[in-house]
C-alpha positions as CSV (number, residue, x, y, z in Angstrom):
1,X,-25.1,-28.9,2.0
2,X,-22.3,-27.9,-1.1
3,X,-22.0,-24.1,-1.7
4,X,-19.9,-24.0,-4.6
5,X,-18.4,-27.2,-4.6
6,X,-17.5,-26.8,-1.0
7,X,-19.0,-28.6,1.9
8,X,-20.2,-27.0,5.3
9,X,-17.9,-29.2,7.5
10,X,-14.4,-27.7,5.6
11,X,-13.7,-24.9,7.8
12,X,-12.3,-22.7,5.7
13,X,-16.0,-22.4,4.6
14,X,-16.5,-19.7,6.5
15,X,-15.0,-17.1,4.0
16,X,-16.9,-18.9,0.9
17,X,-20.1,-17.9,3.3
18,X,-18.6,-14.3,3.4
19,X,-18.1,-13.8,-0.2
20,X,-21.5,-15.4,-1.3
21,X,-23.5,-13.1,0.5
22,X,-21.7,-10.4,-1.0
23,X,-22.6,-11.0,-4.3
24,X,-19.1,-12.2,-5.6
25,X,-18.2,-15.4,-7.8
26,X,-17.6,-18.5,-5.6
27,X,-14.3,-19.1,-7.7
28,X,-12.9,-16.5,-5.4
29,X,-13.6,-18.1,-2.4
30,X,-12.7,-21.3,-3.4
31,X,-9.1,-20.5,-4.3
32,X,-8.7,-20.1,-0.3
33,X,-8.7,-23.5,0.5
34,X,-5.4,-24.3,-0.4
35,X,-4.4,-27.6,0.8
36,X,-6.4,-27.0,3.9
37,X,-4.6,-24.0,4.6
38,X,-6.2,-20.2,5.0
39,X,-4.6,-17.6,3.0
40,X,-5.3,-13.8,2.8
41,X,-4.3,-11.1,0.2
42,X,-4.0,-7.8,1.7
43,X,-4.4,-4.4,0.1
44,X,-2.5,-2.4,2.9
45,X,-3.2,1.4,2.5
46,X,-0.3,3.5,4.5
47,X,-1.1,7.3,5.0
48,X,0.9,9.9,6.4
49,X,-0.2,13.0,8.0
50,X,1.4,16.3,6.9
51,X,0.8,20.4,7.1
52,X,-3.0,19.9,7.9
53,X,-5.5,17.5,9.7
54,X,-7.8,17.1,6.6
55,X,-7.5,13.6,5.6
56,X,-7.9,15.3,1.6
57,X,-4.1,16.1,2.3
58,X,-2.9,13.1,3.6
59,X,0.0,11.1,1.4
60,X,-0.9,7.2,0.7
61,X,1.0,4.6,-0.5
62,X,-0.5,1.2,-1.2
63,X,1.4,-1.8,-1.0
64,X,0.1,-5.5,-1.1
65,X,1.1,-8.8,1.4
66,X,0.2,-12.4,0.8
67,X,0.2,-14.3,4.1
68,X,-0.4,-18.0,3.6
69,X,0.0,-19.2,7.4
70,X,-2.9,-18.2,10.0
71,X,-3.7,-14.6,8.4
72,X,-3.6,-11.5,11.1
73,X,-4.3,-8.5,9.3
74,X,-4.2,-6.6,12.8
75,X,-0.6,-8.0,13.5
76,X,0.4,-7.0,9.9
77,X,-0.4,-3.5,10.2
78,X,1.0,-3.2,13.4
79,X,4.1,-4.4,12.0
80,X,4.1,-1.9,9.0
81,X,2.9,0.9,11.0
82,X,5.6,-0.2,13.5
83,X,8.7,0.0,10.6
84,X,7.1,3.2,8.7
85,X,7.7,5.0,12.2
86,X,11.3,3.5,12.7
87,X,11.8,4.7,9.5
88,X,10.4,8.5,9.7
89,X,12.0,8.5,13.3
90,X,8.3,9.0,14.5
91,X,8.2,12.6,13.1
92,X,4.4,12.7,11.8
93,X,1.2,10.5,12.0
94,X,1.1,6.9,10.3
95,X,-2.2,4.9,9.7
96,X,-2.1,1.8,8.2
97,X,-5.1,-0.2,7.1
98,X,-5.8,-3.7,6.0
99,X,-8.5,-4.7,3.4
100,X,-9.6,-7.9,1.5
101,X,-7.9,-7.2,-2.0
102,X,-9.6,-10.0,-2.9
103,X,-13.1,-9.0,-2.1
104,X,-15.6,-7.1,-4.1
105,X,-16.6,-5.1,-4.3
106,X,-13.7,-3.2,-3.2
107,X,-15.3,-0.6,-0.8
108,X,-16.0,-1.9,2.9
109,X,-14.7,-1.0,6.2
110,X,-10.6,-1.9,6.6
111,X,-9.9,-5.2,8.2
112,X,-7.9,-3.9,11.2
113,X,-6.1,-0.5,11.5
114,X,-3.6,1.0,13.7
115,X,-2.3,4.7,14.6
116,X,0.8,5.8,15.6
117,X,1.5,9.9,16.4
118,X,-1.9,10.7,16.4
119,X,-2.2,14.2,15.4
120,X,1.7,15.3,14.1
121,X,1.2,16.8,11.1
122,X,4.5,18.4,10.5
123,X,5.0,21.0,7.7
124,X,6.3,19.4,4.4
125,X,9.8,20.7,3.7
126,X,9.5,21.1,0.1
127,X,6.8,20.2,-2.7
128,X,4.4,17.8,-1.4
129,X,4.1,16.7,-5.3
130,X,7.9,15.8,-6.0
131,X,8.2,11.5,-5.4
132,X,10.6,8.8,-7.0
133,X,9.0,5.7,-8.3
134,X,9.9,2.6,-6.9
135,X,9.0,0.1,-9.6
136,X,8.9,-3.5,-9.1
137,X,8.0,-6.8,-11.0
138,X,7.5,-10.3,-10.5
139,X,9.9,-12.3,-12.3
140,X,9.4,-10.9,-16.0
141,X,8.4,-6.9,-16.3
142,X,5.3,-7.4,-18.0
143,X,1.7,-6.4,-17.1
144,X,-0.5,-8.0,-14.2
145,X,3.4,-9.0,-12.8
146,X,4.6,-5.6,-12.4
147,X,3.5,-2.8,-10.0
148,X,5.1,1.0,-8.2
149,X,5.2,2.9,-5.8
150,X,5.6,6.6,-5.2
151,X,7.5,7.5,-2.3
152,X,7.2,11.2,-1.6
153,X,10.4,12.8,-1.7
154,X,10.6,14.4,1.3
155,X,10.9,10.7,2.9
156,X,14.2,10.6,0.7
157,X,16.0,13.3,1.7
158,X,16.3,16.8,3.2
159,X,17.1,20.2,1.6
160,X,17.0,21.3,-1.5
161,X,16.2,18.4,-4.3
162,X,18.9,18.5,-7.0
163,X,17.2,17.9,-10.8
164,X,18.3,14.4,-10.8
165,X,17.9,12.0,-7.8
166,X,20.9,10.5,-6.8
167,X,22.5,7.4,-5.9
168,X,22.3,8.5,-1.9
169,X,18.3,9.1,-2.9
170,X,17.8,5.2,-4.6
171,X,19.7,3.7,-1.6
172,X,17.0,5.5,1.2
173,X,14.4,4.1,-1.7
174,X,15.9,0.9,-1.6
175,X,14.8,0.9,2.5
176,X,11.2,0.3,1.5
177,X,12.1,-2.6,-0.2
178,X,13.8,-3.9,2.6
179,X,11.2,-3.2,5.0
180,X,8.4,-4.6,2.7
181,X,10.4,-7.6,2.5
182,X,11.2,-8.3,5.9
183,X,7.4,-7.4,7.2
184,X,6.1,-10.3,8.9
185,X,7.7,-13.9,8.9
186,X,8.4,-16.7,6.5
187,X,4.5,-16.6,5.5
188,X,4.4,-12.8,4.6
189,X,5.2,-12.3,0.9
190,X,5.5,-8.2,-0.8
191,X,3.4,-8.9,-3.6
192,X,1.5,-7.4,-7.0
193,X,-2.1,-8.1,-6.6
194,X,-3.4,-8.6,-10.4
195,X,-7.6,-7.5,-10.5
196,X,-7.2,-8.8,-13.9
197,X,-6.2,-12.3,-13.2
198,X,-7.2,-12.2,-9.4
199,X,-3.5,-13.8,-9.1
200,X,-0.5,-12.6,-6.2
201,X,2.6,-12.7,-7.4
202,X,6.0,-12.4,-5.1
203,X,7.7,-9.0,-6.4
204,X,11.4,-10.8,-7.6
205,X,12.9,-7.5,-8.6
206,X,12.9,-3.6,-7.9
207,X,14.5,-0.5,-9.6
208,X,14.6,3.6,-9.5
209,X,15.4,5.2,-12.3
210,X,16.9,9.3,-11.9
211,X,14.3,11.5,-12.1
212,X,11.6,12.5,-10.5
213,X,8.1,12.0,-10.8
214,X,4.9,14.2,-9.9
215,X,1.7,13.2,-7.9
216,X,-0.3,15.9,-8.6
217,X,-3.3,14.2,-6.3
218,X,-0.6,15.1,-3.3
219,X,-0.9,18.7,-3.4
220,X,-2.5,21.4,-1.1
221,X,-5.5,23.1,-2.0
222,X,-4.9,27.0,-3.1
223,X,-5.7,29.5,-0.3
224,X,-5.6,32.2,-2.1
225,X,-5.7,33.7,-5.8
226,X,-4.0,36.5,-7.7
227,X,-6.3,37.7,-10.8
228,X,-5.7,40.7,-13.1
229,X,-7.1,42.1,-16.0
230,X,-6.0,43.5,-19.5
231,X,-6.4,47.0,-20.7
232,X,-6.3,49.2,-23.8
């Protein structure tokens, strides 16, 4: 029986199946079955715990990873969780989670997940808010091919920020991009996943420009208020 142009006895059918009875396009689906080999896009979402346990107050970062040979989301984020720990000498909790950035709708439980430091949520040394922008493109910096990141800047360095980051700063920055890089093997490729075109492309390039930048979404709720009023 064809589904799309697809017939039952192709194996890689089995994700066309998936898709349909989601209610997405079969065009999707079909641009799986690359000469007869599975491949997977995957929206990784990396949070770190830090001052509380509400997950409100978590820090995420959102990377993507094409894997063309045998996709294992579970061995990917063990990997990434694995190298985000390295790298943060395992001073706070790290979950990473796998989902389908090809699949819509978006929402859905993650793919596979792993935890590492459970429960350390160490006190952020400065303003949660303060990150530097890893920016990245795809062989021209254009839109759909170009993507960022915001690292917080307490991952960068310790003590008291200077107004400019410095070159010491874009060299820890240039560790993501390292690690990103290296996750995996020869089938993993860092990535900017394009909704509009539904098209991965292989980031090429990377900068980090001196200043900072704010994540407003990164900081605490208030605790407590100071009001006063005007007289006379």
């Amino acid at each position: 029986m064809p589904v799309c142009g697809a017939t039952l006895d192709q194996p890689q059918l089995v994700v066309t199946l998936t898709f349909l009875w989601a209610g997405t396009v079969c065009g999707i689906a079909l641009n799986r079955l690359t000469e007869g080999s599975p491949m997977a896009i995957y929206r990784m979402q990396v949070s770190f715990g830090a001052d509380t346990a509400f997950p409100r107050d978590r820090i995420t970062i959102t990377p993507h990873f094409k894997v063309t040979i045998s996709p294992n989301p579970q061995q990917l984020v063990d990997d990434l969780s694995a190298a985000m720990n390295t790298y943060l000498s395992a001073n706070r909790e790290v979950v990473v989670k796998a989902y389908d950035a090809e699949a819509l709708p978006r929402s859905g439980p993650p793919l596979a997940q792993k935890t590492v430091n459970a429960g350390l949520t160490p006190g952020s040394p400065g303003i949660r808010e303060v990150a530097l922008c890893l920016s990245y493109f795809a062989d021209s910096n254009v839109p759909r091919r170009r993507g960022r990141l915001y690292i917080p800047a307490m991952f960068l360095a310790t003590g008291t920020l200077p107004v400019r980051p410095t070159q010491a700063h874009r060299d820890a920055l240039g560790q993501f991009v390292t690690m990103f890089k290296n996750l995996g093997g020869v089938d993993v490729d860092w990535v900017v996943w394009s909704r509009a075109d539904r098209q991965a492309h292989t980031i090429t390039n990377w900068f980090a420009d001196d200043e900072w930048d704010t994540q407003r979404r990164r900081g605490l709720r208030p605790t407590t208020r100071s009001v006063g009023t005007l007289t006379g």
